[in-house]
N, CA, C and O atoms as a printed pandas DataFrame, in Angstrom:
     atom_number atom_name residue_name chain_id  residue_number  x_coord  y_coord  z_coord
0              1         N          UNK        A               1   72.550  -23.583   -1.042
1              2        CA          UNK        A               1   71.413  -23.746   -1.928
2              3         C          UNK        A               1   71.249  -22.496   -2.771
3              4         O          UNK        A               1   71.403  -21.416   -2.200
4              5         N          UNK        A               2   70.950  -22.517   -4.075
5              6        CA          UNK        A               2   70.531  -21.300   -4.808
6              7         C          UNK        A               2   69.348  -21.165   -4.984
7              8         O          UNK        A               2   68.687  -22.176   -4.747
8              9         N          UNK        A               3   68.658  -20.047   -5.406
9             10        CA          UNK        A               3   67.650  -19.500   -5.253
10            11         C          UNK        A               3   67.009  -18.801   -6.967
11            12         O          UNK        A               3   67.279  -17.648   -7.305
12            13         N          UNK        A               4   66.365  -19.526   -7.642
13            14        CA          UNK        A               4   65.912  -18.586   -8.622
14            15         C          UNK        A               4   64.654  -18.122   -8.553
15            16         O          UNK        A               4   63.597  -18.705   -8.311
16            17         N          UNK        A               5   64.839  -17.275   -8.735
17            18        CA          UNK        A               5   63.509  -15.716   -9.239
18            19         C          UNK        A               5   63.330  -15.850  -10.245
19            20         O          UNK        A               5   64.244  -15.844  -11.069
20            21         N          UNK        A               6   61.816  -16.059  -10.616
21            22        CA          UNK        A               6   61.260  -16.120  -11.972
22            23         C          UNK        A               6   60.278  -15.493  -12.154
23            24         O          UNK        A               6   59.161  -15.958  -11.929
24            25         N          UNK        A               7   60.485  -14.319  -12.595
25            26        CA          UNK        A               7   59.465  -13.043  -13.199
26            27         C          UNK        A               7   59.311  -13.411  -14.399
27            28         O          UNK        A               7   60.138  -13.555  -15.299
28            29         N          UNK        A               8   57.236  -13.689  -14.347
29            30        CA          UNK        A               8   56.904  -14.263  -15.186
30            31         C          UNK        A               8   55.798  -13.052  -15.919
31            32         O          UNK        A               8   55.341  -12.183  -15.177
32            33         N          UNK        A               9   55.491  -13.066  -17.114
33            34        CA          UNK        A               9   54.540  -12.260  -17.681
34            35         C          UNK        A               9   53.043  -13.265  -17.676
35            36         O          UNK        A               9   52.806  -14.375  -18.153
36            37         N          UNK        A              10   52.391  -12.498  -17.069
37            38        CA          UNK        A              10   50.399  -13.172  -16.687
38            39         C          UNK        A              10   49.627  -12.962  -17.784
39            40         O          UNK        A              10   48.921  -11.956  -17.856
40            41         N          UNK        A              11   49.678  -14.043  -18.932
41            42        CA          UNK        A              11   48.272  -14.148  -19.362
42            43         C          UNK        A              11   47.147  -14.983  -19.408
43            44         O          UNK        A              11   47.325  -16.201  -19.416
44            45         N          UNK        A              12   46.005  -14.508  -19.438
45            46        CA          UNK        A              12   44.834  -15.673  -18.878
46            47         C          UNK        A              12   45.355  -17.106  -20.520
47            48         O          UNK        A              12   46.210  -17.107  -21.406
48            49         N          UNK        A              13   44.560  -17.783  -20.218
49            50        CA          UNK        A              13   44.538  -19.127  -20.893
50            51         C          UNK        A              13   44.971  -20.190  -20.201
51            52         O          UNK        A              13   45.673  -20.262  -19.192
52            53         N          UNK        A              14   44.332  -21.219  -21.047
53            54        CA          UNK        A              14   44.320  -22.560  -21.294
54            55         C          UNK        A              14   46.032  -23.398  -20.881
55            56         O          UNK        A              14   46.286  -22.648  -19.939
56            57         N          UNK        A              15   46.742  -23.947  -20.913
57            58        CA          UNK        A              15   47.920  -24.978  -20.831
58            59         C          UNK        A              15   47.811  -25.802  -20.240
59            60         O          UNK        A              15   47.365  -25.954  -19.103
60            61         N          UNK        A              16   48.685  -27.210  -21.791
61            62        CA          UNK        A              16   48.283  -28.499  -21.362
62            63         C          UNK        A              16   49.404  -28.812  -20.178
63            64         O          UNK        A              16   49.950  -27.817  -19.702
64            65         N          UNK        A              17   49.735  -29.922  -19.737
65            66        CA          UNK        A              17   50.966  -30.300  -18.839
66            67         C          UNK        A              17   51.595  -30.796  -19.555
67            68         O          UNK        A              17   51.131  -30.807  -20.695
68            69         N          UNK        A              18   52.973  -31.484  -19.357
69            70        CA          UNK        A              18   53.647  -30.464  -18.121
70            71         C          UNK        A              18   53.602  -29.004  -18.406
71            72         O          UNK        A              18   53.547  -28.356  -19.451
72            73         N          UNK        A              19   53.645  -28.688  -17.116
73            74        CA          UNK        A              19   53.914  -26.930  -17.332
74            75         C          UNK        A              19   55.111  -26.515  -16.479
75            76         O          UNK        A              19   55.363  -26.859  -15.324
76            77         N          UNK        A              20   55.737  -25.773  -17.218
77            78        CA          UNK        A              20   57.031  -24.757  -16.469
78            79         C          UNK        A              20   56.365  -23.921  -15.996
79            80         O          UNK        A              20   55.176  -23.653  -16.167
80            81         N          UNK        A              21   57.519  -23.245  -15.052
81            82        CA          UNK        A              21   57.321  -21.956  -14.249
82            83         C          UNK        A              21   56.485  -20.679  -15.106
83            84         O          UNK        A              21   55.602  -20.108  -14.466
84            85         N          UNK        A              22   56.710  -20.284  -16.342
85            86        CA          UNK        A              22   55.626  -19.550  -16.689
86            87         C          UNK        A              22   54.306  -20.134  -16.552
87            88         O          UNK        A              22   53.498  -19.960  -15.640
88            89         N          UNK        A              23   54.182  -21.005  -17.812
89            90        CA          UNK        A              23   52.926  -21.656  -17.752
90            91         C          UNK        A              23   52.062  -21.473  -16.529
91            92         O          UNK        A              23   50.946  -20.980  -16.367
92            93         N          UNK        A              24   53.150  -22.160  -15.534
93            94        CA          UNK        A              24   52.230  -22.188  -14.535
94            95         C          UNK        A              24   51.934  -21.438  -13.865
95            96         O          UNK        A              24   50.898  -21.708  -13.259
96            97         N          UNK        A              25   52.581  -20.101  -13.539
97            98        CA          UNK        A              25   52.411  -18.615  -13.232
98            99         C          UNK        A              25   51.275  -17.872  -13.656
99           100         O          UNK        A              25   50.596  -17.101  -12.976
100          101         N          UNK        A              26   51.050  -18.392  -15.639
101          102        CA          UNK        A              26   49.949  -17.678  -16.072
102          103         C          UNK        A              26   48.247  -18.402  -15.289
103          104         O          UNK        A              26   47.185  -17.908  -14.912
104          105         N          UNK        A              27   48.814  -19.732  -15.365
105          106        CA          UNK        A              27   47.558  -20.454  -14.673
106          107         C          UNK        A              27   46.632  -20.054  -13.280
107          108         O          UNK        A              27   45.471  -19.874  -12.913
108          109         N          UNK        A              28   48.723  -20.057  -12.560
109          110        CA          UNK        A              28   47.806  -19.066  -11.161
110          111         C          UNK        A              28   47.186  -18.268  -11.131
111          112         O          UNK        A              28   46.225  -18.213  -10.364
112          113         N          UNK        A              29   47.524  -17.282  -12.016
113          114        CA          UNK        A              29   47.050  -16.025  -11.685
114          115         C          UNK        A              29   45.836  -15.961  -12.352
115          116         O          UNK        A              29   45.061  -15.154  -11.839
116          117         N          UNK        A              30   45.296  -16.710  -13.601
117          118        CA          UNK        A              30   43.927  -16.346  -14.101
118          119         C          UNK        A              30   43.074  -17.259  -12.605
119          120         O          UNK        A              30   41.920  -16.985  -12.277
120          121         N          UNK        A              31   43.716  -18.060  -12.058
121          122        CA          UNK        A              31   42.719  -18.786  -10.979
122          123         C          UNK        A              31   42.913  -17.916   -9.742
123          124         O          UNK        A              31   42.201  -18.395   -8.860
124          125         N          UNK        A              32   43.327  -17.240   -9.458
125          126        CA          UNK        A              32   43.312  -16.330   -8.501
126          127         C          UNK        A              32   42.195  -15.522   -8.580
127          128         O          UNK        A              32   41.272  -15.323   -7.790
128          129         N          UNK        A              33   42.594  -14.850  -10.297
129          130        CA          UNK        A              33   41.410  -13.637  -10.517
130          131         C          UNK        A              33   40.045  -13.699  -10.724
131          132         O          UNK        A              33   39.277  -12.737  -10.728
132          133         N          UNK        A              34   39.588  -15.616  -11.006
133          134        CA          UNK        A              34   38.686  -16.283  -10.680
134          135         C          UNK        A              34   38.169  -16.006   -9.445
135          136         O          UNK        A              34   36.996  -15.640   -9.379
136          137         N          UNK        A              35   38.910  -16.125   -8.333
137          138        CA          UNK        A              35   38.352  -15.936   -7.206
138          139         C          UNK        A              35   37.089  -14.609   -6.764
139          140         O          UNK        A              35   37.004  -13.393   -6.939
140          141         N          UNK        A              36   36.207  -15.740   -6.083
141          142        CA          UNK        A              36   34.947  -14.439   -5.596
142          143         C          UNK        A              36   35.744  -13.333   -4.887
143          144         O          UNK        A              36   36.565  -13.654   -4.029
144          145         N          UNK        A              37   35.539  -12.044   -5.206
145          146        CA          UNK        A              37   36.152  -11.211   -4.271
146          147         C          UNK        A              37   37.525  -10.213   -4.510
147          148         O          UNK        A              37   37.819   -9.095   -4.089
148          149         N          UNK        A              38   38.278  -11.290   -5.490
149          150        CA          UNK        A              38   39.772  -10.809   -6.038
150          151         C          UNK        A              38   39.393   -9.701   -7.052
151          152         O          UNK        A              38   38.932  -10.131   -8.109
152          153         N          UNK        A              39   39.502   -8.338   -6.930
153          154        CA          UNK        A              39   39.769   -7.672   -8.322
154          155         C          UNK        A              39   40.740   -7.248   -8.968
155          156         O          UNK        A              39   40.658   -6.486   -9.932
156          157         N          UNK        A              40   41.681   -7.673   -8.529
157          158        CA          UNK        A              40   43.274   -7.813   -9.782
158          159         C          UNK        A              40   44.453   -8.126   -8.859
159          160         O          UNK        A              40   44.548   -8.042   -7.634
160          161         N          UNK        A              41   45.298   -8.499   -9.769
161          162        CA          UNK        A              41   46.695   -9.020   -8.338
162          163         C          UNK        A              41   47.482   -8.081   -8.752
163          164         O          UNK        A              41   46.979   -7.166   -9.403
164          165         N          UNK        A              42   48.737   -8.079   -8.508
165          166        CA          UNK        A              42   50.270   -7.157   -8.527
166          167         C          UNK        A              42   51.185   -8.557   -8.023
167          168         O          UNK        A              42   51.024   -9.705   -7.607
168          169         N          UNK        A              43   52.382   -7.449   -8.428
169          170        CA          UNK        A              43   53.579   -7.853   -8.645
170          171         C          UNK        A              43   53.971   -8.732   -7.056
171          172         O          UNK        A              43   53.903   -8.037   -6.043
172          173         N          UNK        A              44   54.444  -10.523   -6.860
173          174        CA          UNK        A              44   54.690  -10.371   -5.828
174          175         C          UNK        A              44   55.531  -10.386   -4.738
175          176         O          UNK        A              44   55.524  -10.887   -3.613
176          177         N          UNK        A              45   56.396   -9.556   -5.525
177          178        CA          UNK        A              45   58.108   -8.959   -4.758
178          179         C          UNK        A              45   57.437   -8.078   -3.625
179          180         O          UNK        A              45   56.291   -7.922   -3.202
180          181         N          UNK        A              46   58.710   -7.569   -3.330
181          182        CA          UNK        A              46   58.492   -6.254   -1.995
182          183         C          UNK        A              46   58.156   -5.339   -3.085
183          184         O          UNK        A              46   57.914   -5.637   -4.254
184          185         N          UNK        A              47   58.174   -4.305   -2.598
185          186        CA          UNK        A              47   58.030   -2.805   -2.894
186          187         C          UNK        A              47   58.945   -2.526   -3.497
187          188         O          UNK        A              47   58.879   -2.215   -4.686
188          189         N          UNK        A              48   60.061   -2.572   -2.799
189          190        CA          UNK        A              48   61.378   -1.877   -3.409
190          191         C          UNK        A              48   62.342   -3.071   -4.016
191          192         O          UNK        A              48   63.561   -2.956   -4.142
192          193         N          UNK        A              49   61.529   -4.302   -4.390
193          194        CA          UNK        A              49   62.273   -5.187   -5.432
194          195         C          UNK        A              49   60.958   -5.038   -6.703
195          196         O          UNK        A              49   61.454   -5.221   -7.815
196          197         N          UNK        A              50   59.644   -4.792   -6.757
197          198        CA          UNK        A              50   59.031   -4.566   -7.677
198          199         C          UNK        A              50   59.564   -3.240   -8.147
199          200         O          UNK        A              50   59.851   -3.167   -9.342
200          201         N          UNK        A              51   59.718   -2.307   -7.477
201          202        CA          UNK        A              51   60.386   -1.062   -8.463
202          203         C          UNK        A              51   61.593   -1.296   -9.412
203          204         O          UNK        A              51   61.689   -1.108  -10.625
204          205         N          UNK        A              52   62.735   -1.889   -8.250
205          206        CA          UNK        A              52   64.076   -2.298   -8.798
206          207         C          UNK        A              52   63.690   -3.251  -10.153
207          208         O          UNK        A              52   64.167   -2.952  -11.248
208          209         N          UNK        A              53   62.824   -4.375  -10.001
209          210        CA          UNK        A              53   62.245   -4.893  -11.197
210          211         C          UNK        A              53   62.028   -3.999  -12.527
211          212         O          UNK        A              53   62.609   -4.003  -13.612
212          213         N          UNK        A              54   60.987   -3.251  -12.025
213          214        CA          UNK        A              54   60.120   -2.252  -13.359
214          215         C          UNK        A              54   61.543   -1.636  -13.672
215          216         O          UNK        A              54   61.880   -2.023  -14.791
216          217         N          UNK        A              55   62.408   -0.904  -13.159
217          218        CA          UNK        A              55   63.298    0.347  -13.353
218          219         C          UNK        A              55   64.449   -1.222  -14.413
219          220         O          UNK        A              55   65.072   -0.927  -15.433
220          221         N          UNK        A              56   64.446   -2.415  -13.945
221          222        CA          UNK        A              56   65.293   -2.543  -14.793
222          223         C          UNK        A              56   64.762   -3.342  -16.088
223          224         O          UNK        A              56   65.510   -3.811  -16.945
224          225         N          UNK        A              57   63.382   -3.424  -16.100
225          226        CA          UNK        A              57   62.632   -3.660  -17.661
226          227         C          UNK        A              57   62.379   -2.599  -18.303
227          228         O          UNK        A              57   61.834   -2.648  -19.406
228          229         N          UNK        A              58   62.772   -1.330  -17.657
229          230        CA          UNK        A              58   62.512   -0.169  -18.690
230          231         C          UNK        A              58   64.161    0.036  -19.231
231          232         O          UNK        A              58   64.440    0.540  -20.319
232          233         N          UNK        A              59   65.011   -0.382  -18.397
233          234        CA          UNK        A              59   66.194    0.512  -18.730
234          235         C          UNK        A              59   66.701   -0.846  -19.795
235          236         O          UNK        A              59   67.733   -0.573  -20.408
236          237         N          UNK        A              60   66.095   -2.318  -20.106
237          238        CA          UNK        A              60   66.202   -3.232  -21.135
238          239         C          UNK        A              60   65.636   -3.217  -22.178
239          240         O          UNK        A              60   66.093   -3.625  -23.246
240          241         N          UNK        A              61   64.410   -2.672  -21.957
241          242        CA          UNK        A              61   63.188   -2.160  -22.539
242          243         C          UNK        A              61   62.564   -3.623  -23.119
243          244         O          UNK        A              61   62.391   -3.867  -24.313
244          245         N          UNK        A              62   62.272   -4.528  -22.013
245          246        CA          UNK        A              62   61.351   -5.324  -22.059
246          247         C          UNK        A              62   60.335   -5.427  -21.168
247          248         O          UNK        A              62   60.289   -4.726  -20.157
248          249         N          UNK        A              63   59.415   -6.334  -21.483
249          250        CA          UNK        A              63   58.258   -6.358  -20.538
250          251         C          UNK        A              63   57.989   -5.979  -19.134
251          252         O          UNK        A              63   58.638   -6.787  -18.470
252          253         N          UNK        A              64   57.345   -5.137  -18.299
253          254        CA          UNK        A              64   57.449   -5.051  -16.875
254          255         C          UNK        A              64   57.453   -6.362  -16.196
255          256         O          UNK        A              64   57.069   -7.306  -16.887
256          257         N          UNK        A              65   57.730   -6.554  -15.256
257          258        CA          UNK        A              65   57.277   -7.762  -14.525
258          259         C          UNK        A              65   56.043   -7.933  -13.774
259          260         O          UNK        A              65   55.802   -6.973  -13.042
260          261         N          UNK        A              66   55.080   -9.001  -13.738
261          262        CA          UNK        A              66   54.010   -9.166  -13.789
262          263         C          UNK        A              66   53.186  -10.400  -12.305
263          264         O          UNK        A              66   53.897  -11.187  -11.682
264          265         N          UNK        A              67   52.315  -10.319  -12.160
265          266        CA          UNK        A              67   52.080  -10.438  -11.400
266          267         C          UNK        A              67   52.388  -12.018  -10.024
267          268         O          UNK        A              67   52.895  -11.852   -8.915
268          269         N          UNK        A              68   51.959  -13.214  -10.521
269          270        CA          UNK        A              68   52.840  -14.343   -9.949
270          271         C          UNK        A              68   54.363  -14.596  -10.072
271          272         O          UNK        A              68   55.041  -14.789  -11.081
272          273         N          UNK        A              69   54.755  -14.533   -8.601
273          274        CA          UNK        A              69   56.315  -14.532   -8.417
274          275         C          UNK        A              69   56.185  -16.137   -7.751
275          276         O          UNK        A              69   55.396  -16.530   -6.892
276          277         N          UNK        A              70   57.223  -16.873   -8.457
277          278        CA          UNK        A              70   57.362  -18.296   -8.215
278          279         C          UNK        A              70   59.251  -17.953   -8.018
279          280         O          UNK        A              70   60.112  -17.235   -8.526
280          281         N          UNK        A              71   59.156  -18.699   -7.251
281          282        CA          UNK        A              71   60.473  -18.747   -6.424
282          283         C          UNK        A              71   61.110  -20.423   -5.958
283          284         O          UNK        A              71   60.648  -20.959   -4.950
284          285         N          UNK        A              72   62.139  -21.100   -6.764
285          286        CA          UNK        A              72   62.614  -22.246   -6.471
286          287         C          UNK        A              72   63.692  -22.376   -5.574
287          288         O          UNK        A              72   64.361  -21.344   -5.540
288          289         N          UNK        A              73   64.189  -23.460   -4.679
289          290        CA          UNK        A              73   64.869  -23.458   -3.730
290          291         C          UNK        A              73   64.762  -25.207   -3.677
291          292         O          UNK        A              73   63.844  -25.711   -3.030
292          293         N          UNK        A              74   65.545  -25.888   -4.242
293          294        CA          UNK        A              74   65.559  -26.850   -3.866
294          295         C          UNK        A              74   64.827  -27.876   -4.464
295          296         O          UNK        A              74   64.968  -28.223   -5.637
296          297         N          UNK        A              75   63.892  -28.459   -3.509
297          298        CA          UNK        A              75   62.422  -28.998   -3.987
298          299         C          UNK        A              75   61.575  -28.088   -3.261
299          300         O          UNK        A              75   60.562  -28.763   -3.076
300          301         N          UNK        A              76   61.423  -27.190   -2.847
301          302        CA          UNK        A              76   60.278  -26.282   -2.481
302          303         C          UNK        A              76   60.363  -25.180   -3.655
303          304         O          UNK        A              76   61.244  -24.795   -4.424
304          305         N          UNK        A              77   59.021  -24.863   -3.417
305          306        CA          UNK        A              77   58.621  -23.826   -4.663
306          307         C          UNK        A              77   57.461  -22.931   -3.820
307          308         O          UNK        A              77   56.566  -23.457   -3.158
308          309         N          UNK        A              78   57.665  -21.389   -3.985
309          310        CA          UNK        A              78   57.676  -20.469   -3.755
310          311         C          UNK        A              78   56.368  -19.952   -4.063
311          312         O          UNK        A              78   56.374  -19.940   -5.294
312          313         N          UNK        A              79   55.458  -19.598   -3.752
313          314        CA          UNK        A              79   54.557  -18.639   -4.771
314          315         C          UNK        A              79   54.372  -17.614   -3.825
315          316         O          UNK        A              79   54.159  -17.866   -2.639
316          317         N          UNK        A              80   54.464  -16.108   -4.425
317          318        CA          UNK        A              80   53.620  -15.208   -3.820
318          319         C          UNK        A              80   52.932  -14.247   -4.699
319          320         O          UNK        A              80   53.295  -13.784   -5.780
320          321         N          UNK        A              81   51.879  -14.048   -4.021
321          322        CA          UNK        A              81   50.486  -13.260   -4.957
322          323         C          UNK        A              81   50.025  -11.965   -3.920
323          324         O          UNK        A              81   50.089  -11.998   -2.691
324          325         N          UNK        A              82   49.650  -11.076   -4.571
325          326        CA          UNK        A              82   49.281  -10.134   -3.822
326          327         C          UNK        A              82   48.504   -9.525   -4.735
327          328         O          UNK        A              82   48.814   -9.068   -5.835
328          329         N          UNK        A              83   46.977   -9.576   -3.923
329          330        CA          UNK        A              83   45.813   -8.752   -4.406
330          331         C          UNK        A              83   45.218   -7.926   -4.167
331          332         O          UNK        A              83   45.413   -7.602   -2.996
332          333         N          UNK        A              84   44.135   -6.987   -4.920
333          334        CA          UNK        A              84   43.223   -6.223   -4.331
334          335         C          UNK        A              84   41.819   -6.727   -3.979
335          336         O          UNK        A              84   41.096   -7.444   -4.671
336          337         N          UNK        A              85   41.649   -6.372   -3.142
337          338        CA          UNK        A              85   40.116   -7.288   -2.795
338          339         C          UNK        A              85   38.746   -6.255   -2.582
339          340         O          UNK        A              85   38.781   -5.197   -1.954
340          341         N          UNK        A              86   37.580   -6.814   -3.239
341          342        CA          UNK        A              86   36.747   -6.093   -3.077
342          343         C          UNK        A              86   35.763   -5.639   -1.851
343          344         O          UNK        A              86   36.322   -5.907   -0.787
344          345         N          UNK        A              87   34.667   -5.127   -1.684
345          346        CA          UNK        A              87   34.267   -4.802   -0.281
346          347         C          UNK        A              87   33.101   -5.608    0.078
347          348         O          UNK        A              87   32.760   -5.698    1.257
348          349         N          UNK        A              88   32.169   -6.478   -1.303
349          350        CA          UNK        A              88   31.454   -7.468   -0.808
350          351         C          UNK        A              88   32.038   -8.485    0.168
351          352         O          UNK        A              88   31.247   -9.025    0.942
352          353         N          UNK        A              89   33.458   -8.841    0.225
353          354        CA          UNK        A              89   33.229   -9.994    0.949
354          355         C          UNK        A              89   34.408   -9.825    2.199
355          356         O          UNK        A              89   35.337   -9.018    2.238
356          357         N          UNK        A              90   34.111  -10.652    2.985
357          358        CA          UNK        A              90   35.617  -10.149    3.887
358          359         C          UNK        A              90   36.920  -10.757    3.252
359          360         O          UNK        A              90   37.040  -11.804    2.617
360          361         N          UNK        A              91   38.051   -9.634    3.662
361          362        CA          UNK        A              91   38.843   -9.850    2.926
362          363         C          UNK        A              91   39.591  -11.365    3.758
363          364         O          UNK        A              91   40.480  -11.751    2.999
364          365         N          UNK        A              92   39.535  -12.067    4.704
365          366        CA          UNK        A              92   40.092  -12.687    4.903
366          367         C          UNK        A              92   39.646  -14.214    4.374
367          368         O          UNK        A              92   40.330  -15.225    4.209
368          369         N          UNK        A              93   38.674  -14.045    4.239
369          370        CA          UNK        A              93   37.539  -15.025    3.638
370          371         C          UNK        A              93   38.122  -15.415    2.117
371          372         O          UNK        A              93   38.134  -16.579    1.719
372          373         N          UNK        A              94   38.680  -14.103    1.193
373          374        CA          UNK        A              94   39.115  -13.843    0.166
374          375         C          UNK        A              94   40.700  -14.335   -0.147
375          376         O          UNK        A              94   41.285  -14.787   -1.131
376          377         N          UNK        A              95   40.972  -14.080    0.889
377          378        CA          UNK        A              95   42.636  -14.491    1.537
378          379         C          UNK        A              95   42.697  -16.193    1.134
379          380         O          UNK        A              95   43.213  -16.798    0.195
380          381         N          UNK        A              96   41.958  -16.599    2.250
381          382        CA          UNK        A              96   41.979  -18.467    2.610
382          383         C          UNK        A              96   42.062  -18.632    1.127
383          384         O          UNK        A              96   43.082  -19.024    0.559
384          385         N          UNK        A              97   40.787  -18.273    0.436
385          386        CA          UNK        A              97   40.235  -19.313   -0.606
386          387         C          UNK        A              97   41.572  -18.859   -1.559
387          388         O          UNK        A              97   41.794  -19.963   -2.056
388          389         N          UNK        A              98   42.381  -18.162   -2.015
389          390        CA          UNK        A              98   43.130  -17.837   -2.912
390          391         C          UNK        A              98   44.099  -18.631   -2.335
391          392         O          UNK        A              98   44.533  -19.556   -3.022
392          393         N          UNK        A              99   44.495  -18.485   -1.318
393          394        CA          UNK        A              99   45.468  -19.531   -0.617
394          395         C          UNK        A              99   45.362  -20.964   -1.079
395          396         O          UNK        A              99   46.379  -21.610   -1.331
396          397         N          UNK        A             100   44.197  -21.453   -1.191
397          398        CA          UNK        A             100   43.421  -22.821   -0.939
398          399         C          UNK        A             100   43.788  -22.857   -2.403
399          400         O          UNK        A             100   44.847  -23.428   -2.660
400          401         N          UNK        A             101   43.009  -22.280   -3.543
401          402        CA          UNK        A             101   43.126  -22.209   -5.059
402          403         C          UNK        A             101   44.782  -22.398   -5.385
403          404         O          UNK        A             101   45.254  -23.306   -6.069
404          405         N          UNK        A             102   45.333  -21.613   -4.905
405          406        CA          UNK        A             102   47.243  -21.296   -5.053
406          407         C          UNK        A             102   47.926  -22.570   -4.724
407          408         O          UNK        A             102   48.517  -23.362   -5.457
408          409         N          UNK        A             103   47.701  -22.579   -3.425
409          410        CA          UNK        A             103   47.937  -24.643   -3.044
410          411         C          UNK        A             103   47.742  -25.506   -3.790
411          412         O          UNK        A             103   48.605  -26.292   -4.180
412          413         N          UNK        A             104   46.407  -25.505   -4.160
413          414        CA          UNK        A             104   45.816  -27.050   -4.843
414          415         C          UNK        A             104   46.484  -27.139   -6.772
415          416         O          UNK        A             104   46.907  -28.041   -7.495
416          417         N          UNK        A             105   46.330  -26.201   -6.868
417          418        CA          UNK        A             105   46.685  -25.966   -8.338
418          419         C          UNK        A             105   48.362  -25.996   -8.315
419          420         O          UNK        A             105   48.806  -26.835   -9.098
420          421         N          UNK        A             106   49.151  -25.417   -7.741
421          422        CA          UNK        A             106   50.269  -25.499   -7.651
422          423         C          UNK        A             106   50.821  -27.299   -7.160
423          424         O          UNK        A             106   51.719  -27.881   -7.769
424          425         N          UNK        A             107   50.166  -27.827   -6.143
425          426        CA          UNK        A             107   50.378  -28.762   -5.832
426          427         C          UNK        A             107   50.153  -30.099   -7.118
427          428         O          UNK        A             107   50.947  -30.998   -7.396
428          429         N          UNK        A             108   48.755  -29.808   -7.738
429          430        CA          UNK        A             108   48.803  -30.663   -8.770
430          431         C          UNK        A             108   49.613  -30.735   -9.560
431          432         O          UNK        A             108   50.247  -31.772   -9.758
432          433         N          UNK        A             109   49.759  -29.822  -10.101
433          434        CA          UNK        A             109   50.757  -29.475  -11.518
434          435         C          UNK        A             109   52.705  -29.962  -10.984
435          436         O          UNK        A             109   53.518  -30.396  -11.799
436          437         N          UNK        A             110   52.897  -29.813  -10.049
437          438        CA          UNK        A             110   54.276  -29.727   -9.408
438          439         C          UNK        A             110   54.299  -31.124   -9.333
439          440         O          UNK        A             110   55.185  -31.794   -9.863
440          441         N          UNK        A             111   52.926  -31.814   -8.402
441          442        CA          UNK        A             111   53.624  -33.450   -7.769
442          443         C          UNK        A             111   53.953  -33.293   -6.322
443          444         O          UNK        A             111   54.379  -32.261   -5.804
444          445         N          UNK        A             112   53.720  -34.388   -5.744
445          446        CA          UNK        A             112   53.515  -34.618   -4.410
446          447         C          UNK        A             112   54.953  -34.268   -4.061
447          448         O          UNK        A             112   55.160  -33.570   -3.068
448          449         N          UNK        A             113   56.180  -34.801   -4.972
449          450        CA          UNK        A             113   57.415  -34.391   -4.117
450          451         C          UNK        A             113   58.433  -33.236   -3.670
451          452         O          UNK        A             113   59.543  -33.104   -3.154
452          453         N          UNK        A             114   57.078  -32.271   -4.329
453          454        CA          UNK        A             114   57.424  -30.687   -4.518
454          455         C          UNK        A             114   56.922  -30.041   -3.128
455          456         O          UNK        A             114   55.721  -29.778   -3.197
456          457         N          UNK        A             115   57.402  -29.766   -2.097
457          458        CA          UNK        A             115   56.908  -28.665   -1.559
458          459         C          UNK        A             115   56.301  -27.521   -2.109
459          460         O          UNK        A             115   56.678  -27.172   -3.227
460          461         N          UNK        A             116   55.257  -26.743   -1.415
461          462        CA          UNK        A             116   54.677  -25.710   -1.911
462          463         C          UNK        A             116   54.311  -24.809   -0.833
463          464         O          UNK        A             116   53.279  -24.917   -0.170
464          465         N          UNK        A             117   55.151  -23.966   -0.695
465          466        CA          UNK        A             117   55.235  -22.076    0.026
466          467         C          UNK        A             117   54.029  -21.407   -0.400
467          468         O          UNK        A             117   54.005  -21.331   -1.628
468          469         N          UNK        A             118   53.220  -20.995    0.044
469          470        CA          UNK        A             118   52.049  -19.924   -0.264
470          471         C          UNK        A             118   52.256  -18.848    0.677
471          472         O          UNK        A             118   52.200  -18.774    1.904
472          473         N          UNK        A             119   52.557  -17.894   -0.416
473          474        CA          UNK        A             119   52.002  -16.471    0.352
474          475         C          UNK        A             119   51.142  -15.767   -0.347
475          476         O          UNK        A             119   51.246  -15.701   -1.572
476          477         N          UNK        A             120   50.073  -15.077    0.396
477          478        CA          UNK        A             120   48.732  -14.104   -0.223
478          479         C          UNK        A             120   49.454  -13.335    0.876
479          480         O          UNK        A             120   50.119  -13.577    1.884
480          481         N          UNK        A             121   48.809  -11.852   -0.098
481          482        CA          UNK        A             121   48.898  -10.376    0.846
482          483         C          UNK        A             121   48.110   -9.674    0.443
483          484         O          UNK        A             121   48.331   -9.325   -0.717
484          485         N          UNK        A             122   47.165   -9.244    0.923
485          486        CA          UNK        A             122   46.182   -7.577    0.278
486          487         C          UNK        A             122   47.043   -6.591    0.324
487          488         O          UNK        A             122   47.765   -6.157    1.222
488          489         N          UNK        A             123   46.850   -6.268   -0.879
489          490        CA          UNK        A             123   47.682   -5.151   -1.158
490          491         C          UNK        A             123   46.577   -3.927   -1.125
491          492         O          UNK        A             123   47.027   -2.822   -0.824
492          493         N          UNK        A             124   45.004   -4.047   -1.444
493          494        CA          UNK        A             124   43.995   -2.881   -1.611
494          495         C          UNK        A             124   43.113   -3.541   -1.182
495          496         O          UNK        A             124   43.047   -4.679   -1.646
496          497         N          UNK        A             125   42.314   -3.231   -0.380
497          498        CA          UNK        A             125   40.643   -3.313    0.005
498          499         C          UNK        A             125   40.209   -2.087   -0.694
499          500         O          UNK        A             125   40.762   -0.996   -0.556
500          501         N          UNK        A             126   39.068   -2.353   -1.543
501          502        CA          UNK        A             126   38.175   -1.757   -2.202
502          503         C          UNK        A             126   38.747   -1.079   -3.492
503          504         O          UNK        A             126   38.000   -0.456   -4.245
């Protein structure tokens, strides 16, 4: 099976359907940052594949890579998000519902015969 990585650039707005992997990347992520509690996401590779990322959009000299990482495999589809969360609310509380938001929205837009992978990670409290 192959595996594509799709580093997408996040901007808030509107898109009608269908939507591709950007599109729908930008969607997640303004509904993420919707979330009570979320105050901004990051990149959501590892550590040392978000660097390897940045180091090789500078050395192309295009865009950094940005925050929803959608990942295909098949018929499953990938998402991972990683946020900072604020100190009003608990962060796990903050966790679910982005989870819940990431699911439902991903699930609509994709279709029932799409699997859908969710990963959330705090990356910052406060």
């Amino acid at each position: 099976m192959s595996e594509e990585i799709v580093p997408v650039e996040i901007v808030a707005g509107d898109v009608a359907a269908p939507l591709g992997d950007a599109e729908l990347a930008r969607e997640i992520d303004a509904a993420v940052l919707a979330v009570p509690g979320v105050l901004q996401t990051y990149d959501g590779r590892s550590t040392v594949g978000a660097v390897l990322a940045g180091a090789a959009a500078v050395l192309r000299k295009t865009d950094a890579p940005l925050p929803v990482m959608l990942r295909r495999t098949g018929d499953t589809v990938s998402v991972s998000v990683r946020i900072a969360v604020g100190g009003g609310r608990l962060a796990a509380d903050t966790c679910r519902e982005v989870y819940s938001v990431v699911s439902e929205l991903a699930a609509a837009r994709l279709g029932e015969a799409t699997v859908v992978d969710v990963s959330v990670e705090v990356a910052r409290i406060g």
